[in-house]
Every structure is written in structure tokens, then in C-alpha cells.
C-alpha positions in Angstrom: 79.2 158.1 111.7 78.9 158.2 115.4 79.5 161.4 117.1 82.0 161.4 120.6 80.5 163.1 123.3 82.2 165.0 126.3 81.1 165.4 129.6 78.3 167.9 130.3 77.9 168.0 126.0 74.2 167.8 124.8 73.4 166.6 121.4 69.7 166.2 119.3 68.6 162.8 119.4 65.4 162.5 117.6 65.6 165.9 115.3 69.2 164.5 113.6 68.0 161.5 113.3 64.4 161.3 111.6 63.3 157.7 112.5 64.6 157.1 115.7 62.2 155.3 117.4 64.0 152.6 119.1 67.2 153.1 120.9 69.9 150.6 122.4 71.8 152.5 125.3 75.2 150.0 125.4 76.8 150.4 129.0 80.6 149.3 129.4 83.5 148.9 131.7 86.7 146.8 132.4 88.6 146.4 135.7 91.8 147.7 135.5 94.8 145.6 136.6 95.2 146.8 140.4 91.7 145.4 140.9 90.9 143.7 144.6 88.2 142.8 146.4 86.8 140.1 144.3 84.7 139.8 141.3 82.8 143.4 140.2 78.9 143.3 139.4 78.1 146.7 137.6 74.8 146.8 137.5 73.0 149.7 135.1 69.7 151.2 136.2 67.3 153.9 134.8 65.0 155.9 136.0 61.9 157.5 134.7 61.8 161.2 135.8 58.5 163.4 135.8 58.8 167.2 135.4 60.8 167.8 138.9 63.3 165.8 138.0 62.1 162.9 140.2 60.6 159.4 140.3 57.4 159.0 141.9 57.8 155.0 142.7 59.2 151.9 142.1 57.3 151.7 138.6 59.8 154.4 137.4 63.2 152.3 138.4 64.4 150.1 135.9 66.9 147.6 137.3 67.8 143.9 137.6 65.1 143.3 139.3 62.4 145.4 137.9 63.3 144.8 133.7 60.6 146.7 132.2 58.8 149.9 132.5 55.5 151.0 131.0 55.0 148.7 128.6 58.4 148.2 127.2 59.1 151.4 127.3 62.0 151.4 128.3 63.5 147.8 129.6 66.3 146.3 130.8 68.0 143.5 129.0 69.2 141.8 131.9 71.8 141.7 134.7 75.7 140.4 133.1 76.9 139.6 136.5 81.0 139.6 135.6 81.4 142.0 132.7 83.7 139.5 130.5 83.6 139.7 126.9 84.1 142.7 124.7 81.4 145.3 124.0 78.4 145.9 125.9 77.9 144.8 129.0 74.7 145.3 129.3 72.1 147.7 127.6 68.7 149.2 128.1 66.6 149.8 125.3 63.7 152.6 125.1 60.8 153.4 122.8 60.2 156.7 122.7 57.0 156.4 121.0 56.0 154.2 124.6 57.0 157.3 126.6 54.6 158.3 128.7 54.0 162.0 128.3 54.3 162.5 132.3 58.2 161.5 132.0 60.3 164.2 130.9 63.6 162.7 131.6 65.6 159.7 131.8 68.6 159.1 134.0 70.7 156.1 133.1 73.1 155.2 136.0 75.8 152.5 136.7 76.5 151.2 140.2 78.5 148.9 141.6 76.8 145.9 143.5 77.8 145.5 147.3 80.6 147.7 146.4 81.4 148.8 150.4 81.7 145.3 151.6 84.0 144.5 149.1 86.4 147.5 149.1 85.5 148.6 145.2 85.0 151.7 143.6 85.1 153.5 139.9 88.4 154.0 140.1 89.5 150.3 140.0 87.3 150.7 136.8 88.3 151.8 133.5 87.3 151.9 129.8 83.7 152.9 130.9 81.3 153.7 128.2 78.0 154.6 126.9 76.8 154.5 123.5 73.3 155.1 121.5 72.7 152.7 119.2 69.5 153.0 116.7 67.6 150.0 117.4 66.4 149.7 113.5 69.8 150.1 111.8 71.9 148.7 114.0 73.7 152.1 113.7 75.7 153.6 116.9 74.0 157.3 117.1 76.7 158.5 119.9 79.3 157.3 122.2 80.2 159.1 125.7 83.9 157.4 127.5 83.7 158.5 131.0 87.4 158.4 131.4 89.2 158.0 134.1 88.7 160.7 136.6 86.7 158.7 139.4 88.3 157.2 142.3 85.8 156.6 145.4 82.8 157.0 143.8 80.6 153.5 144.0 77.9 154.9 141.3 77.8 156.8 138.2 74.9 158.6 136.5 76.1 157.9 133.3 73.9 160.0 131.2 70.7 161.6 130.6 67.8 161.6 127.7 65.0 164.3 128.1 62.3 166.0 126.0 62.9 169.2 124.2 59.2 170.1 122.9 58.3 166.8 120.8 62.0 165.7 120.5 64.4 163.9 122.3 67.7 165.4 123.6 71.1 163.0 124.9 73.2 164.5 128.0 76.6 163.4 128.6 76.4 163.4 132.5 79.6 161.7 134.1 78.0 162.7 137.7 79.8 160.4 140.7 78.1 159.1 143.9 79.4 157.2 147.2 76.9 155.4 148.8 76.0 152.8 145.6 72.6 152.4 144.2 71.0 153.5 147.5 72.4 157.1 146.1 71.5 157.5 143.0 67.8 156.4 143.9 67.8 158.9 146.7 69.4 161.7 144.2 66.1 160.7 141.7 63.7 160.9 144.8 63.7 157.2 145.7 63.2 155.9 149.3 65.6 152.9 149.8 
């Protein structure tokens, strides 16, 4: 049974679930009805933090152009450039075992591609999602719904997964941004 998260709500990843290895973060969204300015490419990123909450370079940004970090540590499966269809729109997967022990924290965002130049924001979005999925089983771990409480914002850090000791924690983050990707990699200590 999946559990519903709420904003700012913290659950055990790793210590519930005894053989989670493999995990399938599912990202999701649908443009509501008074949408303008054109087709929307969401695009989700993450971002491999070190103990001060930071990247250090480009190795630790996963995005549609950078797929794969460490070794298939944590990858991404590749850009969906409309968002049509039901489900995921698109989904990073993680090993935790492939982890290197120098990343403490990972921060899974969702911006809106050339979002200023075509007049879009979150709140032309709705239905936006994340969900956990075990990799093995096939078996949805958690589910976050962002809701509907964005209106300029042109980026989203979705959520967070961090160490606790030897284990792996989830954080429902729902954190806003203006200013796009170029944002959120400066909030995670990214020159653009």
C-alpha cells in the first residue's frame, strides 16, 4: 500500500522497506485548461548534494542532457518533451547501493523549459506528482501531489532523499523558484 505524503512530511525509505535497492522516482503534471503560451517542456533534474547541501560540479547534475551520474547511480530516463499520455512523465531511477558515500542528499526538481519567453509558470500546471516506486517489485513506495498552490513560480524542487546513518530518508519538499533551472542549480551551488 502506498503511503500519501504532505508537504514538508518525512518518511523512512530503506528501514520500512528491507530490500530497497532500486528506486523509480515517477514525475507528473498536466496543463490545466487556461494554458497559453504554447506547448510546455517540464523537464526533471537531480542533483547530487555533498554534506553542505551543495553540488560541487556538473558530475552532480542529472538532467536531459547529462543522463547518468556515478555509474548509474542515479540516471535519468530521458527527456518527454510534451507530457501527453497518462502516468509518468518522466522518471529518474537511483541505486542506492551506487551512492557514493560523499553524497548525502538528493534533490529532485522540476522546471519548466524556456518558461520566461513563453509566458508559463506552475500555475498553468496542475495534477503535479511524485511517486517512489520500488524498482524490483514494481511496487509504488509513496506518492507526494504538489497541489495547486503555485502561481509564478517557473521551477519546483519537488522532493528530497537523504541519508540518516546507513538508511535512506524521503522529504516531501514542494519548494517554488522563479528564475527556471538557472534557479534551482544556483539554490544547489551551481554556476549557470
Amino acid at each position: 500500500m502506498s503511503i500519501n505524503l504532505s508537504k514538508g512530511q518525512r518518511i523512512d525509505l530503506t528501514k520500512t522497506n528491507p530490500g530497497l535497492t532500486k528506486a523509480i522516482l515517477g514525475l507528473g503534471w498536466d496543463t490545466n485548461k487556461y494554458a497559453g503560451g504554447g506547448d510546455y517542456d517540464m523537464d526533471a533534474s537531480a542533483f547530487l548534494l555533498h554534506q553542505d547541501g551543495k553540488a560541487r560540479d556538473d558530475k552532480d547534475f542529472v538532467f536531459y542532457n547529462s543522463l547518468i551520474a556515478y555509474g548509474g547511480a542515479v540516471e535519468h530516463t530521458g527527456d518527454n518533451r510534451t507530457g501527453e499520455g497518462a502516468g509518468d512523465d518522466e522518471q529518474i531511477t537511483i541505486d542506492f547501493a551506487k551512492i557514493p558515500p560523499h553524497i548525502h542528499r538528493i534533490g529532485i526538481s522540476v522546471t519548466i523549459h524556456d518558461a520566461d519567453a513563453k509566458h508559463q509558470n506552475f500555475g498553468q500546471i496542475s495534477n503535479a506528482f511524485v511517486r517512489l516506486v520500488d524498482e524490483t517489485t514494481g511496487r509504488e513506495v509513496l506518492r507526494y501531489d504538489l497541489g495547486e498552490e503555485f502561481s509564478v513560480e517557473t521551477a519546483i524542487v519537488f522532493c528530497e532523499l537523504y541519508r540518516h546513518g546507513t538508511e535512506w530518508k524521503f522529504q516531501a519538499v514542494g519548494s517554488g523558484f522563479t528564475g527556471g533551472l538557472a534557479a534551482v542549480c544556483r539554490n544547489y551551488g551551481l554556476s549557470v
